[in-house]
C-alpha positions in Angstrom: -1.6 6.9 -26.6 1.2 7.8 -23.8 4.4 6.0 -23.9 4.7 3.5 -20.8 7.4 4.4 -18.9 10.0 1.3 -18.0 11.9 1.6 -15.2 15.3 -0.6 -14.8 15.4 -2.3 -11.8 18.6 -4.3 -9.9 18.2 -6.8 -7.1 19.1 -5.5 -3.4 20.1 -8.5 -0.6 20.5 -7.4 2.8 21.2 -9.9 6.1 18.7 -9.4 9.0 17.6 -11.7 12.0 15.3 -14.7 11.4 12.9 -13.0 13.7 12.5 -10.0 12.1 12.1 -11.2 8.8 9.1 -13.3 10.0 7.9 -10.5 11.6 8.1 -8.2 8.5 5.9 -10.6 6.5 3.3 -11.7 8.9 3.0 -6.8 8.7 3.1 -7.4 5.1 0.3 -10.1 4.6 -1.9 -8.1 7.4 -1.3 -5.2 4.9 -2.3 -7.2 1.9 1.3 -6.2 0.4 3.9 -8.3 -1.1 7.0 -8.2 1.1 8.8 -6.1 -1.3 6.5 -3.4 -1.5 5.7 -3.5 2.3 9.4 -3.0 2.6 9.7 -0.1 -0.3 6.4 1.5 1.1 8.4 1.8 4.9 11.3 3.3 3.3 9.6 5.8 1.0 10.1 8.6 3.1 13.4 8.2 3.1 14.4 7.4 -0.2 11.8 10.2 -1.8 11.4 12.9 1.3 8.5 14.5 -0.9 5.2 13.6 0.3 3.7 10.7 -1.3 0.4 9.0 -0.2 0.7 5.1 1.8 -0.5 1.9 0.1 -4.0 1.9 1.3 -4.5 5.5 0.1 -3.1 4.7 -3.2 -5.6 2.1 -3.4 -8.1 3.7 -2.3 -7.6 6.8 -4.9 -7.1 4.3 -7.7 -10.8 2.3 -6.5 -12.4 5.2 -6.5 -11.2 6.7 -10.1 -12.8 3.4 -10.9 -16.0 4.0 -9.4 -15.6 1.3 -6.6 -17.0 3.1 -4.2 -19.4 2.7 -1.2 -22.8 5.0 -1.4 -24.8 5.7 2.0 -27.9 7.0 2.7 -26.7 8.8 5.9 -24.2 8.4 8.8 -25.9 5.6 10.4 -26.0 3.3 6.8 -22.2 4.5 6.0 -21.4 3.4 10.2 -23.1 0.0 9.7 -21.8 -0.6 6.3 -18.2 0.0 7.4 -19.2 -2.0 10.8 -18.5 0.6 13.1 
């Protein structure tokens, strides 16, 4: 059985405008996120300049190696399914 890895974390504070906070977590909650990872996600790039997949493709990559995914019978049923 592999080891879990722990990682230590520490606590980060930074002062920004009433405004913008609100705005970043009405961008979180559309995303589904929790405000720190909507905040970690936008930085990533940054902080680890290889390339490393967004939140919703994570998700989607860790639904489908669970088998949650959606089956069509052609273009039309995959269109209407998705509601496009």
């Amino acid at each position: 059985m592999p080891e879990k890895t722990i990682s230590k974390t520490t606590r980060m504070s930074i002062d920004i405008s009433v405004k913008d906070h609100k705005r970043i977590k009405v961008l979180a909650s559309a995303e589904g996120m929790t405000l720190k990872d909507f905040v970690i996600d936008c930085i990533r790039e940054k902080i680890h300049p290889e390339k490393q997949p967004n939140a919703k493709t994570r998700q989607a990559m860790s639904d489908a190696r669970k088998g949650k995914t959606t089956k069509a019978k052609n273009i039309a049923d995959l269109y209407e399914q998705l509601g496009i």
